[in-house]
N, C-alpha and C positions, 0 to 999 in steps of 0.2 A: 863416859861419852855424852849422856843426858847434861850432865851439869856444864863439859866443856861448851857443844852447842848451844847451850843457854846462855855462857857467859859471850862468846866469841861474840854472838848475836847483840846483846846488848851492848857491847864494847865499841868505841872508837872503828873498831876494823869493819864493821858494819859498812862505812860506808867507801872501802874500797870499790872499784870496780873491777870486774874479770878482763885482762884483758888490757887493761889501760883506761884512762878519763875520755881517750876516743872512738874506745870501744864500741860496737856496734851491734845487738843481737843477734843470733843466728837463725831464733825461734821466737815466735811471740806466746804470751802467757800460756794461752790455753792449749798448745800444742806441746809449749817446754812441760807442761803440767803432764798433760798426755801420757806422755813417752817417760818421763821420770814414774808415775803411778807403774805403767805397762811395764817398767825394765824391773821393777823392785820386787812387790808377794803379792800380785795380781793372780796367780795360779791358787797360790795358797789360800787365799782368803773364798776362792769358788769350793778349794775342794773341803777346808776344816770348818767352814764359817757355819754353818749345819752341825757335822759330827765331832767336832772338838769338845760340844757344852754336854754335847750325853754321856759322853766319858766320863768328865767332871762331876755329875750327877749320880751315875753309876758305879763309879769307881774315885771317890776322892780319897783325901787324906783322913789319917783316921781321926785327926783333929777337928774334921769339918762334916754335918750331916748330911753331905748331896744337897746344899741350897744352890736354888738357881741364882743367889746372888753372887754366888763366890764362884759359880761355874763361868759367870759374866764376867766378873772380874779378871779372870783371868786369862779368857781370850782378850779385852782387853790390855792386859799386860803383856802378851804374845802378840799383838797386831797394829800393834798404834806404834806410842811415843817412842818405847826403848828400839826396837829394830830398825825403823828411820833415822834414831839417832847412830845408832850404828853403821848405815849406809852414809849419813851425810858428811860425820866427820873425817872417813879417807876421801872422799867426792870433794869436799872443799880444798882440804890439803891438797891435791892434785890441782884444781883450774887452779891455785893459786903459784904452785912451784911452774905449771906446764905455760901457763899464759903471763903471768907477771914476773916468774923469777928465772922464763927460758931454758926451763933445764927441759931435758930429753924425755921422750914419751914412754916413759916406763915408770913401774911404783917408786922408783925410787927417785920420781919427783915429788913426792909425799912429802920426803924424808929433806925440803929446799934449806930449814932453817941449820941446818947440819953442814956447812959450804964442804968442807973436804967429801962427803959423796957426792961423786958424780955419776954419771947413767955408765958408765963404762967400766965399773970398778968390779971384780969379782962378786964384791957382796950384792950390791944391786941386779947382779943375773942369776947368782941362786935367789935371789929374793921375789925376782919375776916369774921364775920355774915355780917355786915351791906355790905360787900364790895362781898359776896354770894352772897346778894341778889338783889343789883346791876349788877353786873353779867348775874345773870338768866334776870334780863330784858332787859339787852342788848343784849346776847345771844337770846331771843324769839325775841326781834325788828329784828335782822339782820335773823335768821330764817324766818321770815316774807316774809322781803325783797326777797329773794329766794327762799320761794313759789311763791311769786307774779311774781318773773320773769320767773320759769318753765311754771307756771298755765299762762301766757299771748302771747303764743305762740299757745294755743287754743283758747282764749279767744272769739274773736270774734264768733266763733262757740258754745260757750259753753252758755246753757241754765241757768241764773242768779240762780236758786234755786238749780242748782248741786254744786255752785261755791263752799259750805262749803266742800261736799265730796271730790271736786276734789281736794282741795288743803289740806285734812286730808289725799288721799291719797299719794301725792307729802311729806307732813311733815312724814307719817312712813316710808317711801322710804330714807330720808337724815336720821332723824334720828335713824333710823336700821344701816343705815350704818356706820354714825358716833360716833356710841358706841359701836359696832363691832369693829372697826379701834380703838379706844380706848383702850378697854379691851385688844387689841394684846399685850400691854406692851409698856411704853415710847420710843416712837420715833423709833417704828416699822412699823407702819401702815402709819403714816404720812411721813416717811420719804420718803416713795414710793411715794404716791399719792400727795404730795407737789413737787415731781420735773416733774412728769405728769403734772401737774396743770399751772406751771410758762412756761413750754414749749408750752402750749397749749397759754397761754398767749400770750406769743412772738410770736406765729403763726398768731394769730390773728391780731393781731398788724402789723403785717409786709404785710398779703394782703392785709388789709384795708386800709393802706398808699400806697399800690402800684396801687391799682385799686379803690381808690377813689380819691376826689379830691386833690392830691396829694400839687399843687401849695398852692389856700388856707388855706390849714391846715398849711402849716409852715407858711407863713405872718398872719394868724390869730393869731397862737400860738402865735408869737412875740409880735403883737398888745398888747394881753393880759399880757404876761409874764413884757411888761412896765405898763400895770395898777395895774398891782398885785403889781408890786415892788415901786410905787409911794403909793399907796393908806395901804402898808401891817402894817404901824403900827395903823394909824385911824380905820382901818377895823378891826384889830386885837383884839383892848381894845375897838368896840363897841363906838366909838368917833365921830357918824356921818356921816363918811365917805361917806356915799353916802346920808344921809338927811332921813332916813328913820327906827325907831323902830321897825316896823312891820314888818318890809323884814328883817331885821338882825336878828329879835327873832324865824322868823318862818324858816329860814337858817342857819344862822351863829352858832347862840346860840343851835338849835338846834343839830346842828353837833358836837360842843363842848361838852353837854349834850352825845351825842351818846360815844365818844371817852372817856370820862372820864367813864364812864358805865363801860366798859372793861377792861379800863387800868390798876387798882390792879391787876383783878387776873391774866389777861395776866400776867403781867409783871411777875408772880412767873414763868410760864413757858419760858417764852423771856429769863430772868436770869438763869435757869435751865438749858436750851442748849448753854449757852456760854463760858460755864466752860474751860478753857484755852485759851483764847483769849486776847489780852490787851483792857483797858478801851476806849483805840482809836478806836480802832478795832470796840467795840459794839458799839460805837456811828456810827460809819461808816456806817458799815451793819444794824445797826436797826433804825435809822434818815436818813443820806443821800444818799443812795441808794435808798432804798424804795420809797423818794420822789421823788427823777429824773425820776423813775417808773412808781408815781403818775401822774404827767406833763406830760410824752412823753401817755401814753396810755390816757388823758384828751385831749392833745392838737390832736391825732387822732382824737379819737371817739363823742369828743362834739366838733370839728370841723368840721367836716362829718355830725354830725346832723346839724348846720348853716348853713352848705351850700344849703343840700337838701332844708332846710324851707326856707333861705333868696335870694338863687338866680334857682331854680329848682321848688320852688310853692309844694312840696311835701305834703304840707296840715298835715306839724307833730304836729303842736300846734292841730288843730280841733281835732286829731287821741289823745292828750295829753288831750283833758277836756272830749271827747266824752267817750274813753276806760281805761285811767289811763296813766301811764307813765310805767307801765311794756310791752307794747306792741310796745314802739316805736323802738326797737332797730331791732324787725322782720320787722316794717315797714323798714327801714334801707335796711338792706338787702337786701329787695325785689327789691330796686335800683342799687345793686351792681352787677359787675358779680359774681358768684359761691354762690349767694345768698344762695341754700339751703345747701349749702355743710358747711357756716358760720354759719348756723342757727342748723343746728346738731352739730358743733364744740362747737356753743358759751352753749346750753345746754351744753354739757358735761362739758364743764368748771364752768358754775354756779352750776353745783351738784357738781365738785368735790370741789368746793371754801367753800363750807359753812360744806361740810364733813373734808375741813382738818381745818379748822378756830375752827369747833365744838370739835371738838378730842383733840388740845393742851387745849382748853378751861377748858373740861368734866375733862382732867388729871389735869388740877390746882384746878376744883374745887374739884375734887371728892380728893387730896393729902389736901385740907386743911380741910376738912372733915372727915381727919383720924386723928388717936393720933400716935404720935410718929415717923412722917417723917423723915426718916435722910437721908443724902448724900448719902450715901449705895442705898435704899431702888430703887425695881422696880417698885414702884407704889401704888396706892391704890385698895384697895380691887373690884374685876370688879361689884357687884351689886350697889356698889356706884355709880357707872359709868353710870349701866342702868340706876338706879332713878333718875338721873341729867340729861339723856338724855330724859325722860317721861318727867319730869316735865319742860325743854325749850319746847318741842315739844306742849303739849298740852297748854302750854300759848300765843304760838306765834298763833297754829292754833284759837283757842278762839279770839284771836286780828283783825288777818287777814282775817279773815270769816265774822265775823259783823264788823269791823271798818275801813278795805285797809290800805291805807295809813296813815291814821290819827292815827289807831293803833300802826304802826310805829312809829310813833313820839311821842305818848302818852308811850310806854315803853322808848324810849330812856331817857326821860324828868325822869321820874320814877327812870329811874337807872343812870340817870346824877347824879340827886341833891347830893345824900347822897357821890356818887365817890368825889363831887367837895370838898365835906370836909377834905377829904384825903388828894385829890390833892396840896392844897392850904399848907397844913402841908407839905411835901414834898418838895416844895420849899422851907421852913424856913429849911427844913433837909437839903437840897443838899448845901443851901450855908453857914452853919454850918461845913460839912463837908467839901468842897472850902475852908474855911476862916483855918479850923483847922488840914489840911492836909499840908496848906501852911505855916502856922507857923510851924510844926513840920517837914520843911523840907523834906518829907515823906521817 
């Protein structure tokens, strides 16, 4: 998928437009940016960007000593280049089958350079189902995930036998609101609260590199950014790299797992807001942007956690096996100055992250859940909308109530496998279309 985006992008097809040469935007940059960051691992990256690197340091391969190089490295290999490139390549196949080659609003306009599929054919509706239901269990994983990071700001307070209510009442809290925001009509609701959201971002971002430890966060980053980029193709195809199956399966592959869960239905809505934009362009804004994104808020936030544990004794591994990894990031804080002012910011930003991620989500699933989407159309029907917001809602709290973390990963794994089928089609697509765009000169 890496390589295919790379080529696509540099290729002649670059300079299609979405839509047609009379195409028109729907969004302008900083909004299309926006709402792409907020629909993709904007949850993810609040709740691991902290407790991912203590894991790695704690518990690595037995081929590696706990460097915080290789702990960097590999949240970069988890949060940047490969899982944007995984969202992007069905998100282009889509605005290209849905807006230039008129096929019907389901995945299996992906699948354009393939004429005999069409939207109506048996395989194309198991293929919409299965990649549904994929969906809802990425959607409840990463729901999860952002209970457990609101709910861990109490936690140490919080009496073990409430833990199921307090975090049923945190899941009707997100999702009340992120089917509300829905129901407002495509690219109403989100379009507000996704540019709140990236600003909040960047707020973040910028006191925590100024008031934390400022030096080793950048020669960390570095450190890492050489491991990542020595180690990124072993590490990548699961080759060893660091001596270890059992670290790669319960991170790597997991993460992979997570990202493919998503990425069909995304990709119908990724493709859906890009409509006048050239194919450079979507690759720009929906792969490399995002991931300098991923990197500069990684080499912050999980180098800031390093430091406190490796040179300040902050005691975040004990705080990580004792209470979970949803509470390290308040431990954090509590080291910073404006500590509580960051701890009301970064809530706000974990709610609004997973209410605009859920909203493009709700609008892909609940439009392929209708009959007869067309380019026209505002939407689908808003009780589709609730029942797709009940049903993530009550899977994730069900997960996250008896199982934490492991429930997390138990959905992702769920709504990996069946995505990965797709997935794998998709690249015989993409370079079918490469090889047949170039021969016909386009």
């Amino acid at each position: 998928m890496v390589i295919l985006c790379s080529a696509i992008y540099f290729s002649p097809i670059g300079k299609i437009k979405i839509g047609g040469k009379d195409a028109i935007p729907l969004l302008n940059r900083w909004r299309w940016f926006s709402i792409i960051l907020c629909t993709t691992i904007a949850v993810g990256i609040l709740f691991w960007g902290v407790s991912e690197p203590l894991y790695h340091i704690s518990s690595p391969p037995y081929s590696v000593k706990g460097t915080a190089a290789f702990a960097m490295s590999s949240v970069f290999m988890h949060w940047s280049i490969t899982p944007y490139a995984i969202y992007t390549l069905p998100a282009l196949l889509f605005a290209l089958g849905y807006y230039n080659h008129n096929r019907k609003y389901s995945l299996g306009a992906m699948l354009f350079p393939f004429k005999k599929l069409d939207g109506n054919s048996w395989m194309i509706k198991f293929l919409d189902a299965i990649c549904l239901f994929a969906l809802a269990a990425g959607m409840s994983a990463v729901l999860g995930v952002g209970m457990l990071s609101l709910a861990g700001s109490m936690q140490k307070s919080m009496d073990p036998s409430q833990k199921p209510l307090i975090l049923g009442i945190i899941g009707i809290a997100i999702v009340g609101t992120f089917t509300i925001s829905a129901a407002s009509g495509l690219l109403k609701g989100i379009r507000i609260l996704s540019g709140i959201n990236v600003t909040i971002f960047l707020i973040i971002c910028t006191v925590v590199f100024i008031v934390g430890p400022t030096s080793f966060i950048l020669s960390n980053a570095m450190e890492g950014l050489e491991t990542y980029t020595i180690n990124f193709i072993p590490h990548s195809l699961s080759l060893g790299a660091f001596g270890d199956g059992d670290w790669m399966h319960a991170w790597t592959t997991f993460y992979w797992a997570n990202w493919m869960a998503w990425a069909p239905i995304t990709a119908l809505f990724l493709g859906r807001i890009s409509y006048g934009y050239t194919v450079r362009q979507f690759i720009l804004y929906n792969w490399w942007i995002p991931a300098g994104f991923g990197i500069l808020w990684m080499s912050i936030f999980s180098g800031t956690s390093l430091y406190f544990e490796l040179h300040e004794g902050a005691g975040l591994v004990q705080e990580l096996n004792t209470h979970g990894p949803n509470v390290i990031i308040y431990q954090i804080f509590d080291h910073l100055p404006f500590g509580r002012a960051l701890t009301i910011i970064f809530l706000l930003a974990v709610f609004l992250s997973y209410v605009t991620a859920a909203d493009s989500n709700t609008e892909a699933m609940s439009s392929i859940s209708t009959k007869d989407m067309s380019q026209q159309s505002t939407g689908a029907p808003t009780f589709i909308k609730y029942l797709w917001g009940v049903v993530v809602g009550l899977v994730a709290w069900v997960m996250v109530s008896y199982a934490g973390v492991d429930g997390v990963k138990m959905l992702s794994n769920l709504g990996g496998l069946p995505a990965l089928m797709l997935m794998v089609v998709l690249c015989f697509v993409g370079v079918k279309y490469l090889i047949g765009e170039g021969r016909q000169g386009l």
